[in-house]
mmJSON file of the N, C-alpha and C atoms, coordinates in Angstrom:
{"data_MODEL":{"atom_site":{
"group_PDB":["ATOM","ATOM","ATOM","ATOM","ATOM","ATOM","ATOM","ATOM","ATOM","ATOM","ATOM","ATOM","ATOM","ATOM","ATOM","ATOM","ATOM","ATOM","ATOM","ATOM","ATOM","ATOM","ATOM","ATOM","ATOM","ATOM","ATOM","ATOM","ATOM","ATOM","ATOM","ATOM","ATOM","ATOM","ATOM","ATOM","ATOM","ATOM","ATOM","ATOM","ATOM","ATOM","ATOM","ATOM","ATOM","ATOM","ATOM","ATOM","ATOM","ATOM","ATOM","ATOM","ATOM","ATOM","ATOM","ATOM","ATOM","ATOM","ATOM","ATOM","ATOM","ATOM","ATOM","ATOM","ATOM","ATOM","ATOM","ATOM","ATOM","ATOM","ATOM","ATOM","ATOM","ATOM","ATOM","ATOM","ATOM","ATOM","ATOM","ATOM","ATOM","ATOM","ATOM","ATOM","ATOM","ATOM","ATOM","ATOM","ATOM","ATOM","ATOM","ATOM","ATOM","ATOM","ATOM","ATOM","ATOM","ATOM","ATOM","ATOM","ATOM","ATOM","ATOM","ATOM","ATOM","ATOM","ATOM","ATOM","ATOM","ATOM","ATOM","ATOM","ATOM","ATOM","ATOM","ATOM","ATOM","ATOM","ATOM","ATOM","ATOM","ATOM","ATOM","ATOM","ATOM","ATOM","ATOM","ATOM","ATOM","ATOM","ATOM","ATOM","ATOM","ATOM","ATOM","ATOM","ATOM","ATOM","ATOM","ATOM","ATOM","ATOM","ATOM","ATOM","ATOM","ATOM","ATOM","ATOM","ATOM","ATOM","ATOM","ATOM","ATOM","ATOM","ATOM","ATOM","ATOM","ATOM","ATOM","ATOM","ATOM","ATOM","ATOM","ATOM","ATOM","ATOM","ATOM","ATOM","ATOM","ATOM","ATOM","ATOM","ATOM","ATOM","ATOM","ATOM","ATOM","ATOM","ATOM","ATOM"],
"id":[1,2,3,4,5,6,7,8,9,10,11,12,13,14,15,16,17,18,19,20,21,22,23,24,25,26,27,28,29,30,31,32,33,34,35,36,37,38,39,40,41,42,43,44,45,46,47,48,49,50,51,52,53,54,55,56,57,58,59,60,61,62,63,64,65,66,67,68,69,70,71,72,73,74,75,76,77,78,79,80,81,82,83,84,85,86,87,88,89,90,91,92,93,94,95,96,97,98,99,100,101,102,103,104,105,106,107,108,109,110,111,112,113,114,115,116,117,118,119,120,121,122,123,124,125,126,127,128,129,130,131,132,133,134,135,136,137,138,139,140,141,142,143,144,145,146,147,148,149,150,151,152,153,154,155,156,157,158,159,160,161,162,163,164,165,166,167,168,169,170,171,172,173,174,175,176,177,178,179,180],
"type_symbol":["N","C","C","N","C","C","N","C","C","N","C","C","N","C","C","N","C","C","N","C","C","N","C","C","N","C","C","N","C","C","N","C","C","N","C","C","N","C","C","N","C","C","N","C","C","N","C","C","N","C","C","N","C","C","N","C","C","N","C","C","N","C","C","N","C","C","N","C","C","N","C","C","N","C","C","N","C","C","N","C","C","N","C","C","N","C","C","N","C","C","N","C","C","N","C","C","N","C","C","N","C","C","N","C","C","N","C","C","N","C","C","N","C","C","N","C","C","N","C","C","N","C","C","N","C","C","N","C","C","N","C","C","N","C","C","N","C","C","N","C","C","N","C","C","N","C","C","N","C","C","N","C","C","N","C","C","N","C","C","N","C","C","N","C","C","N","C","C","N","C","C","N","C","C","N","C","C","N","C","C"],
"label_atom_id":["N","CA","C","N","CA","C","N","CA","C","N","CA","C","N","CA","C","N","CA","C","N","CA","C","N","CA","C","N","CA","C","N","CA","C","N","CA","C","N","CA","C","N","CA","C","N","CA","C","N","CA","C","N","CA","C","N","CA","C","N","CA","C","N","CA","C","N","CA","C","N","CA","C","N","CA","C","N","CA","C","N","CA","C","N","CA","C","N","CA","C","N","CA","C","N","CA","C","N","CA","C","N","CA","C","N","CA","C","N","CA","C","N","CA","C","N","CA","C","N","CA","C","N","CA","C","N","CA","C","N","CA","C","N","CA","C","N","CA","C","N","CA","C","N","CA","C","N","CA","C","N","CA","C","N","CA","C","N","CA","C","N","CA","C","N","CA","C","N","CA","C","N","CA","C","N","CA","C","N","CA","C","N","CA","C","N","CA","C","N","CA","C","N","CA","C","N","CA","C","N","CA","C","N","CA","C","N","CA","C"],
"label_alt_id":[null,null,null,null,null,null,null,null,null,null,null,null,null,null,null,null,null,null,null,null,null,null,null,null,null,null,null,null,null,null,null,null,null,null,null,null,null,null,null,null,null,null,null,null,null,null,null,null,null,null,null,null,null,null,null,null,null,null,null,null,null,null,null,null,null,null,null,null,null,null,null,null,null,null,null,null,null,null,null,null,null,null,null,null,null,null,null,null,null,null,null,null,null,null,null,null,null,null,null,null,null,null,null,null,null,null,null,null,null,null,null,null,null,null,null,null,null,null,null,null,null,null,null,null,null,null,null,null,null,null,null,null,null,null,null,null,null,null,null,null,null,null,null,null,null,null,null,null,null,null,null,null,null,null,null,null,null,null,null,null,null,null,null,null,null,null,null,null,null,null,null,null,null,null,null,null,null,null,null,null],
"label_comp_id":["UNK","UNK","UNK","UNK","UNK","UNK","UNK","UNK","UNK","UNK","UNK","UNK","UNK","UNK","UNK","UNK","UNK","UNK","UNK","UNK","UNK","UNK","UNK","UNK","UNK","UNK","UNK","UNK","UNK","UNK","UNK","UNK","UNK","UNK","UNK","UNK","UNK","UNK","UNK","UNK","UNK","UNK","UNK","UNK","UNK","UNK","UNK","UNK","UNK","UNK","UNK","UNK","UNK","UNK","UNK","UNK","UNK","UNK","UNK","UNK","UNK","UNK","UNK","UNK","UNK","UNK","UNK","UNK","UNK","UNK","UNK","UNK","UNK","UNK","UNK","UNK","UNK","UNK","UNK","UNK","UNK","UNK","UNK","UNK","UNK","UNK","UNK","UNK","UNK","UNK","UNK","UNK","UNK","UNK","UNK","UNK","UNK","UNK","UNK","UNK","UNK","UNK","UNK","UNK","UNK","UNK","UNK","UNK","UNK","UNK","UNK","UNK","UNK","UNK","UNK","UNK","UNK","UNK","UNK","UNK","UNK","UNK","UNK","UNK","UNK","UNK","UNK","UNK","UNK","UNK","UNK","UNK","UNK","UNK","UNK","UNK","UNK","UNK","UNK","UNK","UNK","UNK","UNK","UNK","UNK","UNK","UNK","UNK","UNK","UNK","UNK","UNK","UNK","UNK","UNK","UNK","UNK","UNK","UNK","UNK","UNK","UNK","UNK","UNK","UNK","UNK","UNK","UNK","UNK","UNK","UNK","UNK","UNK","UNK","UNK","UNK","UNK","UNK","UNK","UNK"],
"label_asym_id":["A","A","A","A","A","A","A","A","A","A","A","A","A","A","A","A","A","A","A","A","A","A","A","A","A","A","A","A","A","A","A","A","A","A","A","A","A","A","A","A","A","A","A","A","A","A","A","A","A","A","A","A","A","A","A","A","A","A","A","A","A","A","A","A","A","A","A","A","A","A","A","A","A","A","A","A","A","A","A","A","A","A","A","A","A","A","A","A","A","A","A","A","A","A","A","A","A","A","A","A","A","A","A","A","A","A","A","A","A","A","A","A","A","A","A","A","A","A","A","A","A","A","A","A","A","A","A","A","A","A","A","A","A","A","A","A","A","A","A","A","A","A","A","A","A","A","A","A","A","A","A","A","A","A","A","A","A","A","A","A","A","A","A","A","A","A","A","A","A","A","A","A","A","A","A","A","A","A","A","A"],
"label_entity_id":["1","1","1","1","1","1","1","1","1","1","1","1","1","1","1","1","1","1","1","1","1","1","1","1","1","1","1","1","1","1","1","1","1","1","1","1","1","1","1","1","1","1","1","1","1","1","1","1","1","1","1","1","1","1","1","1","1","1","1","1","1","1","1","1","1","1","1","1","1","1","1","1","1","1","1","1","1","1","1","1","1","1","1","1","1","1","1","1","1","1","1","1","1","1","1","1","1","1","1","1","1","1","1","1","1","1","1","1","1","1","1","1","1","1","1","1","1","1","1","1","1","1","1","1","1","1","1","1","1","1","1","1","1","1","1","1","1","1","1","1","1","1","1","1","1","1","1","1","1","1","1","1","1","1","1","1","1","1","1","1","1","1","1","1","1","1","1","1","1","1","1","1","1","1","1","1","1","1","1","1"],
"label_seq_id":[1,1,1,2,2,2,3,3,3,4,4,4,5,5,5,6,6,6,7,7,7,8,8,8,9,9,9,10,10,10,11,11,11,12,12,12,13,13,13,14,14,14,15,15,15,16,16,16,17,17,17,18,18,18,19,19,19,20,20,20,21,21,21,22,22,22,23,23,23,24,24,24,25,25,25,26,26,26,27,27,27,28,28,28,29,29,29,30,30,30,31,31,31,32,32,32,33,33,33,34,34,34,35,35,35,36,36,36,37,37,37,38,38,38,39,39,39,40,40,40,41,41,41,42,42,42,43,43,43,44,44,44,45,45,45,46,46,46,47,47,47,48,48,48,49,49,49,50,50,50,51,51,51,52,52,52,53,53,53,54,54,54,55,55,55,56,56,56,57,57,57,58,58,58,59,59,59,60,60,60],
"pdbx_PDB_ins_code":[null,null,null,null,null,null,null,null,null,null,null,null,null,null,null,null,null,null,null,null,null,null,null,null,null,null,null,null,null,null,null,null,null,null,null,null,null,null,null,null,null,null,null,null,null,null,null,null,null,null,null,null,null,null,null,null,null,null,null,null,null,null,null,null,null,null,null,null,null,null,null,null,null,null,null,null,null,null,null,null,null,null,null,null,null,null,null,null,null,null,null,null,null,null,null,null,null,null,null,null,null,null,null,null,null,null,null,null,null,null,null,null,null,null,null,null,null,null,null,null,null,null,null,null,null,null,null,null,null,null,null,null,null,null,null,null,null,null,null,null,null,null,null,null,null,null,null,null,null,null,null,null,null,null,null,null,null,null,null,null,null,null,null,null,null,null,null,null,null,null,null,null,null,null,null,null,null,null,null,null],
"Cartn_x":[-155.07,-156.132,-155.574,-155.342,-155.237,-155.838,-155.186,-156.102,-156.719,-157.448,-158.158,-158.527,-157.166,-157.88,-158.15,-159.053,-160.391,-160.447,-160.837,-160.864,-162.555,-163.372,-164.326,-164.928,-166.579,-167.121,-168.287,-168.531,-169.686,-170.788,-170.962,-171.888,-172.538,-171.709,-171.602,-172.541,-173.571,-174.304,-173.565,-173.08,-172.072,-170.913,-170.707,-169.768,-170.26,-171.206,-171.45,-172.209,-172.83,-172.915,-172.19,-170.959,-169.96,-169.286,-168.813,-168.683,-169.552,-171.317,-171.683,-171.561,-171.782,-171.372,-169.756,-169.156,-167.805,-167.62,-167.982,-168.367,-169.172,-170.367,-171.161,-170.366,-169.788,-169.211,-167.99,-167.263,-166.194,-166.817,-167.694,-168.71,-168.835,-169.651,-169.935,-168.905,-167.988,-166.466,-166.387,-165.817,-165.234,-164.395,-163.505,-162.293,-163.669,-164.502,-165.73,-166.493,-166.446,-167.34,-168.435,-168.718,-169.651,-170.908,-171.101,-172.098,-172.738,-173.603,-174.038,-174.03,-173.854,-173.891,-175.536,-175.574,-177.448,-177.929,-179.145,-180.015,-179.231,-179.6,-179.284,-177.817,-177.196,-175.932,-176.023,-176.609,-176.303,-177.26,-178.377,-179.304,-178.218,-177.524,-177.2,-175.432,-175.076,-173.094,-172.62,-173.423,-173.118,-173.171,-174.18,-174.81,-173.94,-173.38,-172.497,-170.867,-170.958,-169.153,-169.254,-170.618,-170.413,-170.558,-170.759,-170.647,-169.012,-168.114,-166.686,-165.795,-164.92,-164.105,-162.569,-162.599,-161.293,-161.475,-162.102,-162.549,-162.522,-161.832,-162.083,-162.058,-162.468,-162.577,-161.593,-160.782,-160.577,-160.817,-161.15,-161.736,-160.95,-160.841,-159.369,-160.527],
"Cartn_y":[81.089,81.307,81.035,81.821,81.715,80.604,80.383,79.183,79.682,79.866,80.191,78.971,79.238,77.803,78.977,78.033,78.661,77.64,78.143,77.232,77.228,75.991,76.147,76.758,77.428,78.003,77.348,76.442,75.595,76.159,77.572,78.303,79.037,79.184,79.205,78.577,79.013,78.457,77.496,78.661,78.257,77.026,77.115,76.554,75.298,75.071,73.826,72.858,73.782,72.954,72.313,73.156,72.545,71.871,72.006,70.496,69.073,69.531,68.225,67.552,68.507,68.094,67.526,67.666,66.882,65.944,65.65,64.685,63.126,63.606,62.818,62.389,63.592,63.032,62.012,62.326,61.623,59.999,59.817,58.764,58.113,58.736,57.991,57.05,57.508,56.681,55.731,54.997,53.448,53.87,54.747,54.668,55.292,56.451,56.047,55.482,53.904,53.245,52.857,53.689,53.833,53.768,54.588,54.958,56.397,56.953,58.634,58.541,59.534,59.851,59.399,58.606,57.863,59.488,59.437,60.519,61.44,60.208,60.658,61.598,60.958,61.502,62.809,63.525,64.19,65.155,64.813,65.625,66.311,65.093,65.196,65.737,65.731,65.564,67.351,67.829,69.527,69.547,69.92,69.396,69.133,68.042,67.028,67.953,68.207,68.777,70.03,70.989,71.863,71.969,70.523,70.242,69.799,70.075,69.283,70.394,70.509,71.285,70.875,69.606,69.249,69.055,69.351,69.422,70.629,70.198,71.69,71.622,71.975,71.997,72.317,72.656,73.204,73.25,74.223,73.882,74.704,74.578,75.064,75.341],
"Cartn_z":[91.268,92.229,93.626,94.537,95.979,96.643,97.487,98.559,99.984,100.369,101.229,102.389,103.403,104.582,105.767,106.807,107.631,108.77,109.509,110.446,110.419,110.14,110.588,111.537,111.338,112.808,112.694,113.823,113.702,113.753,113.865,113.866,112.582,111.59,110.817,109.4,109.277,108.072,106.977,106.37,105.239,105.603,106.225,106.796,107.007,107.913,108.51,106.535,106.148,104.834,103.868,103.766,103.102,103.902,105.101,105.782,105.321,106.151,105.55,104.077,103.358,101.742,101.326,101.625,101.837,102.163,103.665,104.17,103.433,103.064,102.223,100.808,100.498,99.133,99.347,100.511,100.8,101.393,102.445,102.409,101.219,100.236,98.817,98.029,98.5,97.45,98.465,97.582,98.007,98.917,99.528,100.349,101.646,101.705,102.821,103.073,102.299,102.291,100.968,100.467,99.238,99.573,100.337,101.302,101.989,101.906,102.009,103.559,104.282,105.783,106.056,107.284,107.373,107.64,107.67,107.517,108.991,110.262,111.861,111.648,111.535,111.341,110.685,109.57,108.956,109.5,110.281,111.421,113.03,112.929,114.408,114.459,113.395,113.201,113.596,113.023,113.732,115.134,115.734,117.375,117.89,117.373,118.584,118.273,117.273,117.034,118.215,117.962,118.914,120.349,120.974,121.881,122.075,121.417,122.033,121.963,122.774,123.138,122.271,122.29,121.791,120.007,118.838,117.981,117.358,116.057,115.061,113.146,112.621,111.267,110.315,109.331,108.846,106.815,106.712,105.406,104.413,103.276,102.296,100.88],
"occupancy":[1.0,1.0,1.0,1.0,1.0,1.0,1.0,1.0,1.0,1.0,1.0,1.0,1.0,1.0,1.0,1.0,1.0,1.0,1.0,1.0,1.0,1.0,1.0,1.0,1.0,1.0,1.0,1.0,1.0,1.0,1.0,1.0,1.0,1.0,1.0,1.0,1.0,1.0,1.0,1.0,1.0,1.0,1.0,1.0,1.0,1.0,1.0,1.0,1.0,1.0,1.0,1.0,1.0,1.0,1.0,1.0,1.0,1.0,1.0,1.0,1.0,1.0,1.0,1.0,1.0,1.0,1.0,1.0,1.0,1.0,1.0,1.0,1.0,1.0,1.0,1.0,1.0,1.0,1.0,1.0,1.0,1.0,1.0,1.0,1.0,1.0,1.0,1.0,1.0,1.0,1.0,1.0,1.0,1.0,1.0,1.0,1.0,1.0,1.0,1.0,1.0,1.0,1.0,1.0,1.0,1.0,1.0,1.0,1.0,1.0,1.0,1.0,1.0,1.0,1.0,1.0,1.0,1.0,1.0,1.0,1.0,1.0,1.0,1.0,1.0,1.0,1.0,1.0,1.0,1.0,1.0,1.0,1.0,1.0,1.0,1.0,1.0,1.0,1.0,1.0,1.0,1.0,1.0,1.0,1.0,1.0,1.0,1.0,1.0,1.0,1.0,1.0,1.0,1.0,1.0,1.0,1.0,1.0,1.0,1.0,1.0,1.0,1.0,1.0,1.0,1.0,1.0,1.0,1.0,1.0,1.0,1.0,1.0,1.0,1.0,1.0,1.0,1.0,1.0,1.0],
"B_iso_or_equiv":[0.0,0.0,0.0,0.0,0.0,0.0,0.0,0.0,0.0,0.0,0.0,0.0,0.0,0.0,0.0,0.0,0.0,0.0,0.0,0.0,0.0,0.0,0.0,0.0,0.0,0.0,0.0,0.0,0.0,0.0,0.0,0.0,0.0,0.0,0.0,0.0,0.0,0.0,0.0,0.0,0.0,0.0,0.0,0.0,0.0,0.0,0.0,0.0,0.0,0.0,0.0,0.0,0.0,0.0,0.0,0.0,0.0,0.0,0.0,0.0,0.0,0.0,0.0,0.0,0.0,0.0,0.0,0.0,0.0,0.0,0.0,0.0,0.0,0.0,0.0,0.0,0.0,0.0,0.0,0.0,0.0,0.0,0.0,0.0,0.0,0.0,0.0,0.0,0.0,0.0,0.0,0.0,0.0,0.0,0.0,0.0,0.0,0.0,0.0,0.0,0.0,0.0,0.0,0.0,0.0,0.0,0.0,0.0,0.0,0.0,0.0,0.0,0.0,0.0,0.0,0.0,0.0,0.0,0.0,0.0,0.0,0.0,0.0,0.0,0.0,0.0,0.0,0.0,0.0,0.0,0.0,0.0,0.0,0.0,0.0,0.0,0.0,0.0,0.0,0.0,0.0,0.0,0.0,0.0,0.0,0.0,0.0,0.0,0.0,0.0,0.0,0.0,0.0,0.0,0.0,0.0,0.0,0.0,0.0,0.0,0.0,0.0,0.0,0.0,0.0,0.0,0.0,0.0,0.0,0.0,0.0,0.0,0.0,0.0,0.0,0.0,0.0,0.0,0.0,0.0],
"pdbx_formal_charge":[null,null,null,null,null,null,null,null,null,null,null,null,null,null,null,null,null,null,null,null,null,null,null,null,null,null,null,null,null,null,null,null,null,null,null,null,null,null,null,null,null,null,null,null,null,null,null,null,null,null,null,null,null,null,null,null,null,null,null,null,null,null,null,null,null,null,null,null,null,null,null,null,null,null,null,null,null,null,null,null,null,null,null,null,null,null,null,null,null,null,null,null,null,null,null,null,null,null,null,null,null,null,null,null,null,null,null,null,null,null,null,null,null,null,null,null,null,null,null,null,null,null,null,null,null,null,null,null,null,null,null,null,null,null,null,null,null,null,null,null,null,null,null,null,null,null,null,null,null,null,null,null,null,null,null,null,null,null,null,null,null,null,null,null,null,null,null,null,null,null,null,null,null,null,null,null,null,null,null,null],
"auth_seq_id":[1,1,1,2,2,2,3,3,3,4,4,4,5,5,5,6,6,6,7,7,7,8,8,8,9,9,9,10,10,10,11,11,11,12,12,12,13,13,13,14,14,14,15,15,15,16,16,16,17,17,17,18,18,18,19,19,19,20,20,20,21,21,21,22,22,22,23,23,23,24,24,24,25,25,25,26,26,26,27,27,27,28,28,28,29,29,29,30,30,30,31,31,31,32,32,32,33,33,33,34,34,34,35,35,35,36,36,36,37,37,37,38,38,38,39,39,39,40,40,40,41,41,41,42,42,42,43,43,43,44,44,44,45,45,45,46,46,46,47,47,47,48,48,48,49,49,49,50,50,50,51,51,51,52,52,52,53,53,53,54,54,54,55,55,55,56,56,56,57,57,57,58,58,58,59,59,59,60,60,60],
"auth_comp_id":["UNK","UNK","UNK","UNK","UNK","UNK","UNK","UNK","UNK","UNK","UNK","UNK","UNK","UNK","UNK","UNK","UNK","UNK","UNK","UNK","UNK","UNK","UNK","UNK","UNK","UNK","UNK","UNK","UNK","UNK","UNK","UNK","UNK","UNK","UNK","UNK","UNK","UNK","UNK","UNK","UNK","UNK","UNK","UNK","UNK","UNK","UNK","UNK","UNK","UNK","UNK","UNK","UNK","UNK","UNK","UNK","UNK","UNK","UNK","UNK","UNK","UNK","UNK","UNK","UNK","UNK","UNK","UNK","UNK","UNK","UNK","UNK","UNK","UNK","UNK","UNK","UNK","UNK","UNK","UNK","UNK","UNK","UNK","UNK","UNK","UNK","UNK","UNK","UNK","UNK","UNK","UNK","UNK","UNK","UNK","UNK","UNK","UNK","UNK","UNK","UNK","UNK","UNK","UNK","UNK","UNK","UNK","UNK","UNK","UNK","UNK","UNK","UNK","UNK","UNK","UNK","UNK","UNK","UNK","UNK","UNK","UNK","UNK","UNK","UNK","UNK","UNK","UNK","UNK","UNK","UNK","UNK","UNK","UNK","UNK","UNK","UNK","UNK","UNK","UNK","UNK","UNK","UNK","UNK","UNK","UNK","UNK","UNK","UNK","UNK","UNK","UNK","UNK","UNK","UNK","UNK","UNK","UNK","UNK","UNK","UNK","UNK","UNK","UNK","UNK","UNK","UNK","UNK","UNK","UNK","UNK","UNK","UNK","UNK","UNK","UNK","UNK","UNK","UNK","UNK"],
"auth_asym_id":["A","A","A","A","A","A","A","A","A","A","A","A","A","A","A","A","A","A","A","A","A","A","A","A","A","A","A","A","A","A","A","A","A","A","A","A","A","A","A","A","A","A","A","A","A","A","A","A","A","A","A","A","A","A","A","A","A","A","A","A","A","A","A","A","A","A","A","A","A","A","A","A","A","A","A","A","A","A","A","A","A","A","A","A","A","A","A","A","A","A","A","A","A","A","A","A","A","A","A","A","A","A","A","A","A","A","A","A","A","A","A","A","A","A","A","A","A","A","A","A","A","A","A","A","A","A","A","A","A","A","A","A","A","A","A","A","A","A","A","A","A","A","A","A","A","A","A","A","A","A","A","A","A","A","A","A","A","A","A","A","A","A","A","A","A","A","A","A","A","A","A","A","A","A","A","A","A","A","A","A"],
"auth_atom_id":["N","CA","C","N","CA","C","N","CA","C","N","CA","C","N","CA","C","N","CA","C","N","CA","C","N","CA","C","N","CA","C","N","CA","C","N","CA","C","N","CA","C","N","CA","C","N","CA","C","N","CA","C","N","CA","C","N","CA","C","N","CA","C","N","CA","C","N","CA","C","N","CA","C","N","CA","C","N","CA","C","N","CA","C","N","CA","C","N","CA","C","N","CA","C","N","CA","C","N","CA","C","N","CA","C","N","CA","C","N","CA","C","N","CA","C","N","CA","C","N","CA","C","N","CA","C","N","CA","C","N","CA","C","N","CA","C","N","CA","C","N","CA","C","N","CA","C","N","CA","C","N","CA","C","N","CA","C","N","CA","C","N","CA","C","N","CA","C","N","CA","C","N","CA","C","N","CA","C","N","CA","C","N","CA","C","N","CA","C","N","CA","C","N","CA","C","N","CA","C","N","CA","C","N","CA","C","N","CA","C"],
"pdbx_PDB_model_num":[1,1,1,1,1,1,1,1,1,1,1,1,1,1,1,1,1,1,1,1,1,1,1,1,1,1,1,1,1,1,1,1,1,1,1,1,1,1,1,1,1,1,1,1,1,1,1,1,1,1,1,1,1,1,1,1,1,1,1,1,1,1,1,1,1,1,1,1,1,1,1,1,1,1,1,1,1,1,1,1,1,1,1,1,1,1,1,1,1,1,1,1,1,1,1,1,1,1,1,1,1,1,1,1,1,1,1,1,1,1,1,1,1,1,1,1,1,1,1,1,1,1,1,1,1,1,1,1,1,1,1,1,1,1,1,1,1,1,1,1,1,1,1,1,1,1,1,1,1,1,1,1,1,1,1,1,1,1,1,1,1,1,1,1,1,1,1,1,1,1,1,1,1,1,1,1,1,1,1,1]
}}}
């Protein structure tokens, strides 16, 4: 199976979901804490990425 890397587009539906879902899952384990992204964060973590210029995604 091929690998498919992408540069995130924060604009992007798809995209920005499987970000947050990663995210959270990576949160949940003991090495992020063992802990889910707080609600704010997971309201507000897109928003703010597409506000930065120096910031970018990449998803595989």
């Amino acid at each position: 199976m091929p690998i498919e890397v992408i540069q995130a587009d924060y604009q992007n539906e798809q995209h920005t979901t499987d970000l947050l879902f990663l995210l959270i899952d990576y949160a949940m384990d003991v090495m992020g804490g063992g802990e889910p992204l707080s609600e704010y964060t997971q309201k507000h973590l897109i928003g703010n990425l597409k506000q930065q210029s120096n910031v970018f995604t990449v998803l595989a």
